[in-house]
C-alpha positions as CSV (number, residue, x, y, z in Angstrom):
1,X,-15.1,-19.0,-2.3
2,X,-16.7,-18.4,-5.4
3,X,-14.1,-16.8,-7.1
4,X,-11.8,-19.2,-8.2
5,X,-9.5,-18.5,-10.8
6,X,-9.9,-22.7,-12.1
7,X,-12.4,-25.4,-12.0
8,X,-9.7,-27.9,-10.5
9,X,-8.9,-25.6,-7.7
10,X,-12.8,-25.9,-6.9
11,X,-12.4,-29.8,-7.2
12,X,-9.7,-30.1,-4.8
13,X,-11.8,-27.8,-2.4
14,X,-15.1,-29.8,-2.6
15,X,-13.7,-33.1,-2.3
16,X,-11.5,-32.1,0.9
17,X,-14.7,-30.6,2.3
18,X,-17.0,-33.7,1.7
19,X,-13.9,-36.1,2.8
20,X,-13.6,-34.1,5.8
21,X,-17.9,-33.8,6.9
22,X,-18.1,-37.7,6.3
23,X,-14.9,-38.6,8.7
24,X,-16.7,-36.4,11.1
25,X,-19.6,-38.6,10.6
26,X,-18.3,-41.5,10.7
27,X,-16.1,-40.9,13.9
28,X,-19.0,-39.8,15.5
29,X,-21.0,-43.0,14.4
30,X,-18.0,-45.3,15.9
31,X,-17.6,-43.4,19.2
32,X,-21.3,-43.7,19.5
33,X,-21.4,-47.4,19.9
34,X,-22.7,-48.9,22.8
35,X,-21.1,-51.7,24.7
36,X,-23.4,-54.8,24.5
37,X,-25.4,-55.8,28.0
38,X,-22.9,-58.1,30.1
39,X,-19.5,-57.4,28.3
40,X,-16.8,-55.9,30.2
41,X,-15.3,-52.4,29.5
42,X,-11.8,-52.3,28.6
43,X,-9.4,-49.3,29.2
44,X,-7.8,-46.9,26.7
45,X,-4.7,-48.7,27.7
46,X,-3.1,-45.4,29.8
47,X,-1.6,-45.9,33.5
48,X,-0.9,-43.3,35.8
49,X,0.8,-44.0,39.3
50,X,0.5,-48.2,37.9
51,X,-3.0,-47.9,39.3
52,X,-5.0,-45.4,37.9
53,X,-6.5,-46.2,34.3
54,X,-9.0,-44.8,32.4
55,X,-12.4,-47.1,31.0
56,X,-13.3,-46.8,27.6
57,X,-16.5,-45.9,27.9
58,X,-18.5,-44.5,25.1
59,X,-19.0,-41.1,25.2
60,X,-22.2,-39.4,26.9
61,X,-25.4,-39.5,24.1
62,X,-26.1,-35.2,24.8
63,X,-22.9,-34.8,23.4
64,X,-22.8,-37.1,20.4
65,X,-26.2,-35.8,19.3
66,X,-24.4,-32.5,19.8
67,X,-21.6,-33.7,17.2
68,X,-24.4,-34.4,14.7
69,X,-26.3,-31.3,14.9
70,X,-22.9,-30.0,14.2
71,X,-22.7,-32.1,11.1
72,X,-26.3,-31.8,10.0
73,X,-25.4,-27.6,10.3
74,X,-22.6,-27.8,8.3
75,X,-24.2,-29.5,5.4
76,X,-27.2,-27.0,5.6
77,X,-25.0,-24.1,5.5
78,X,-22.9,-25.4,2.6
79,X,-26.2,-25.9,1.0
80,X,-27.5,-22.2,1.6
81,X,-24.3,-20.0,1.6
82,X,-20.7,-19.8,-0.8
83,X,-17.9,-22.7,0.7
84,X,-18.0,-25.6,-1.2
85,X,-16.0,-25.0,-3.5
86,X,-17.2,-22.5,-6.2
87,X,-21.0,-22.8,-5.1
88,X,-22.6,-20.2,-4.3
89,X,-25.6,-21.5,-2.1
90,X,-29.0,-21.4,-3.0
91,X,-29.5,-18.0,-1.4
92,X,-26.7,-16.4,-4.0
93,X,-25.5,-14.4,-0.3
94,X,-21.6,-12.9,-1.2
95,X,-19.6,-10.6,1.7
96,X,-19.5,-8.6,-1.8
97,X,-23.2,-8.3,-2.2
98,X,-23.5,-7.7,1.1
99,X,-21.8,-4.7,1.0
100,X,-22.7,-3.2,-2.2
101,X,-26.4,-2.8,-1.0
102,X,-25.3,-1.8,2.2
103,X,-22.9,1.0,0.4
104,X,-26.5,1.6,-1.8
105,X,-28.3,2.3,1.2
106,X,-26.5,4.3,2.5
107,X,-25.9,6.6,-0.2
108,X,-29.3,7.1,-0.9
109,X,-29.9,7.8,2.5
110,X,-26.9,10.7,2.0
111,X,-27.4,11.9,-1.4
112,X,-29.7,14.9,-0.8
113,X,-27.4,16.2,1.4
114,X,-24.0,16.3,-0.5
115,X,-26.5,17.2,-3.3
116,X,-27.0,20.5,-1.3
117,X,-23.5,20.8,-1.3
118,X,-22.3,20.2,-4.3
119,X,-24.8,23.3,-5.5
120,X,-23.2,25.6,-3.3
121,X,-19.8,27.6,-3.1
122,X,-17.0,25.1,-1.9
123,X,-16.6,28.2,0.5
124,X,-19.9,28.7,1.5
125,X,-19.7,24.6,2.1
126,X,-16.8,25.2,3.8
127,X,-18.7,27.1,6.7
128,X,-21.8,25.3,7.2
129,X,-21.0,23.2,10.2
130,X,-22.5,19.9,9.2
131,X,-20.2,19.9,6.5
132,X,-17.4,20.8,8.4
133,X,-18.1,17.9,10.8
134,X,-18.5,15.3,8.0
135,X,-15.4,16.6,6.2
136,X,-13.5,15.7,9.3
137,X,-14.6,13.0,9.6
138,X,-14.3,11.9,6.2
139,X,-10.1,13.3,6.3
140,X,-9.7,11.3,9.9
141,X,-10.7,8.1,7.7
142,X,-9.1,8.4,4.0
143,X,-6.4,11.1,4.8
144,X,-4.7,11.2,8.3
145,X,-2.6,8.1,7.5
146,X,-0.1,10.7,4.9
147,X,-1.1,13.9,6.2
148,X,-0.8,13.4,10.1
149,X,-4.3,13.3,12.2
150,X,-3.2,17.5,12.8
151,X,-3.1,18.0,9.1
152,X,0.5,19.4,9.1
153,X,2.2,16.5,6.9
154,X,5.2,14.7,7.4
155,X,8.7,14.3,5.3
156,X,7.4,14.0,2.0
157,X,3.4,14.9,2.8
158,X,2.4,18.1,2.6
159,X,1.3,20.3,5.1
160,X,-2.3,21.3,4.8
161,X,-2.9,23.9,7.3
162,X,-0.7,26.3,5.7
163,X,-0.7,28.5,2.4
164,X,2.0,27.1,0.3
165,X,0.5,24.2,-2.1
166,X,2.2,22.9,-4.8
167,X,-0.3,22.3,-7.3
168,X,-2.8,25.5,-5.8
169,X,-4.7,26.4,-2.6
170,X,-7.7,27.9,-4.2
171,X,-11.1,26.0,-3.7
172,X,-11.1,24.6,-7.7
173,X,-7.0,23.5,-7.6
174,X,-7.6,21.5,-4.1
175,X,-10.9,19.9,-5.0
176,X,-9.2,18.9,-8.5
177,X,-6.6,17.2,-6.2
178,X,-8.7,14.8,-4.5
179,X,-10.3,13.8,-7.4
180,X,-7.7,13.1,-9.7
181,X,-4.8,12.7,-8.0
182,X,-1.7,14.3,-8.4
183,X,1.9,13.2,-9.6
184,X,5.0,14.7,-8.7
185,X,8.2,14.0,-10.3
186,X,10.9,15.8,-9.4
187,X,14.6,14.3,-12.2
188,X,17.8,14.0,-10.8
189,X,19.7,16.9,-11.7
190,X,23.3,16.5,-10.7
191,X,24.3,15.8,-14.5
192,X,22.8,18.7,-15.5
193,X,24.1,21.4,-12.8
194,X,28.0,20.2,-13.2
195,X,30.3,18.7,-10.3
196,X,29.7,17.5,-6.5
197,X,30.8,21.0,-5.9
198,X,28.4,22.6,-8.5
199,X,25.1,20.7,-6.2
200,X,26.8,21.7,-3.0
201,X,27.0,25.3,-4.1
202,X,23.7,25.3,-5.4
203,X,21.8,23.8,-2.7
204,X,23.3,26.8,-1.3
205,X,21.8,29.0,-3.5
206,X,18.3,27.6,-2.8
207,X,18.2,28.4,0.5
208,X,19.6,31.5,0.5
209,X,16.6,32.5,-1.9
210,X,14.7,32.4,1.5
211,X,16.8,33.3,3.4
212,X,18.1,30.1,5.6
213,X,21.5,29.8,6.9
214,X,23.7,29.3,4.1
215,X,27.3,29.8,2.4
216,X,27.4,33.6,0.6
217,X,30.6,32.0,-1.1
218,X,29.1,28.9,-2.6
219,X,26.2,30.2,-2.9
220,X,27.3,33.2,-5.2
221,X,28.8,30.5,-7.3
222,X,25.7,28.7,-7.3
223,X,23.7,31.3,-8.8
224,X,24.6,30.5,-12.4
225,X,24.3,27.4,-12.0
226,X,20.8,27.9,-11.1
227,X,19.5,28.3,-14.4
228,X,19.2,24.4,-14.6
229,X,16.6,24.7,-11.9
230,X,14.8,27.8,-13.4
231,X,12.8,26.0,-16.6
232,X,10.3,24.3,-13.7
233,X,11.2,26.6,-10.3
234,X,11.1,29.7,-12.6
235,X,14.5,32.8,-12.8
236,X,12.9,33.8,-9.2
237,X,12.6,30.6,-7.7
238,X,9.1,31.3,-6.6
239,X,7.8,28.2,-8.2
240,X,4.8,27.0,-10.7
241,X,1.9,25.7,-9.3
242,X,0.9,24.4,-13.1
243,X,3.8,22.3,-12.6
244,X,3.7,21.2,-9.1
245,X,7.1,22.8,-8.4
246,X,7.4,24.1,-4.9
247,X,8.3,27.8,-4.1
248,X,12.0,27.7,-3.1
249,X,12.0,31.3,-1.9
250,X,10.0,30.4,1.3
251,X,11.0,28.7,4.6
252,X,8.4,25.5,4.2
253,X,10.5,22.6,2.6
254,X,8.7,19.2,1.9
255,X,11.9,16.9,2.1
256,X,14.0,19.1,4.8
257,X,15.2,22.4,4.0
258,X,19.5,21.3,5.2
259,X,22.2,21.7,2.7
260,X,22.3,17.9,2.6
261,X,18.5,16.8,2.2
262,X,18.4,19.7,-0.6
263,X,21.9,18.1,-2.2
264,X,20.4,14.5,-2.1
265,X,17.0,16.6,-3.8
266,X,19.2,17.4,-6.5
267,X,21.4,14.2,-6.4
268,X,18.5,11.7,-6.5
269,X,15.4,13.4,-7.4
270,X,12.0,13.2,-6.3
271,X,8.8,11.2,-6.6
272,X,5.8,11.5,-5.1
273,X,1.8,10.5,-5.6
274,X,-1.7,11.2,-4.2
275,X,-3.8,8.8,-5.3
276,X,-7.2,9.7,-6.8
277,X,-10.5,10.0,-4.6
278,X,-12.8,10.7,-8.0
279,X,-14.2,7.2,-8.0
280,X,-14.1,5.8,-4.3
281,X,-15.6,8.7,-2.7
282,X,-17.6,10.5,-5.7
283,X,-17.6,13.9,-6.5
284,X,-20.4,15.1,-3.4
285,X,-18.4,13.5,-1.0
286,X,-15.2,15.4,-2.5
287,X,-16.6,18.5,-2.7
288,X,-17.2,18.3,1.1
289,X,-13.7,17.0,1.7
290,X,-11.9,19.6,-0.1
291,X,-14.3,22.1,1.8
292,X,-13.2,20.7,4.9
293,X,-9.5,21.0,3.8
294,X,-9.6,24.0,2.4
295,X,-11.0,25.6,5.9
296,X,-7.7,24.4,7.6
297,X,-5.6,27.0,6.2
298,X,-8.5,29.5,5.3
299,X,-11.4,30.5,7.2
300,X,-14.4,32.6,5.5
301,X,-13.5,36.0,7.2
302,X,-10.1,35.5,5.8
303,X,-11.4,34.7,2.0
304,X,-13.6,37.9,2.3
305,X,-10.6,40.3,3.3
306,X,-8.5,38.9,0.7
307,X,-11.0,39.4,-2.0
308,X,-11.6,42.5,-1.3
309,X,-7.6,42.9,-0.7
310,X,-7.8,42.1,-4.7
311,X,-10.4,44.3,-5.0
């Protein structure tokens, strides 16, 4: 209530409060009235069945002086706490307040611990259980409503619990993600490949680069054509992870991998966005997040063997 964007908006709120508390009051005060010794009681003027009527009788006292405690509660509240209009009560209480210092609380409660974490490998973070259990957690609140509550995505949301990433599986590249976000921006490309025929035939291209199900004809005449494609998905296809283009010579497709969803690709374009974590969550709490994330398509044991695959 306090955060009224005009004075006059305030007004008109104050007034219809007050107008409001004293009709109350007043009601209350005229249905409180006692009929004077002797004087007969009149009805409310219903009939039911000609013969049954209904006295106007004041109403009992318990529950008029319940109607003013009401009253006298209202005005005490109004006093103390934001809701007439833009005051803000004596006690200065906001929901905002409120839960800012509960926020406060609790971080201080939980920065030692995603201190210790952020001073360690986002590996090594990655198998300490308590951090496994809080990263879950933390992905079941900000990120199963894109990525699925199993992790493995959707039509246009990534799968997380397998290899291929777009902008880089390693620890760095995924922890970079949450915290800043990522764009991707696919053009329309139709202009620059040539006819209806010329997308047709290179959709066909594309997934004969991994091998799908495809036309050898209209794909061999899509090949050429493919150098439109190559300046972000590379001569090979195989992608650029500094450019968040997808590898085209596997089988994982993040719009459908059909000759039509990858002609309306090419037709249309793509756009897509992760919004930033950086400032809601904070880099300790990323940093266990991206752990946790990280761990669904790698596991320590693996990381060892590939390093020393590199090795």
């Amino acid at each position: 209530m306090a955060d009224f964007f005009s004075s006059g908006w305030s007004m008109y709120i104050m007034v219809i409060t007050a107008i409001s508390i004293a009709g109350c009051l007043w009601l209350t005060m005229t249905l409180s009235k006692k009929h004077p010794p002797g004087e007969s009681v009149g009805t409310t003027g219903h009939s039911w069945d000609d013969t049954l009527e209904e006295l106007n009788n004041p109403l009992p006292r318990w529950w008029i002086w319940l109607f003013y405690l009401t009253i006298a509660f209202a005005v005490v509240y109004l006093v103390l706490y934001p809701g007439f209009g833009a005051n803000k009560g004596s006690f200065g209480w906001s929901q905002t307040g409120q839960y800012e210092q509960e926020v406060q609380k609790v971080d201080a409660a939980l920065k030692p611990v995603f201190a210790k974490f952020l001073q360690q490998d986002l590996q090594q973070v990655s198998a300490d259980p308590q951090a496994k259990a809080m990263g879950e957690r933390m992905y079941l609140t900000y990120c199963v409503q894109c990525h699925g509550s199993d992790a493995r995505g959707s039509k246009g949301f990534p799968n997380l619990t397998d290899t291929d990433w777009l902008h880089g599986g390693d620890p760095a590249a995924i922890e970079k993600t949450i915290l800043e976000g990522r764009n991707g921006m696919m053009p329309p490309m139709a202009a620059a490949v040539g006819s209806a025929a010329d997308v047709e035939n290179v959709a066909n291209y594309v997934l004969s680069l991994s091998g799908s199900a495809h036309d050898a004809v209209k794909a061999s005449l899509g090949k050429p054509k493919f150098a439109a494609c190559a300046a972000c998905h590379g001569p090979d296809g195989k992608g650029n992870p500094a450019l968040g283009a997808p590898n085209l010579t596997d089988k994982i497709w993040l719009y459908g991998g059909s000759v039509a969803s990858i002609m309306e690709t090419i037709n249309k374009g793509r756009a897509n966005q992760m919004p930033a974590f950086k400032e809601l969550l904070g880099e300790g709490k990323v940093r266990v997040l991206a752990a946790y994330v990280w761990g669904l398509s790698n596991t320590p044991q693996k990381s060892a063997s590939a390093q020393q695959a590199v090795q």
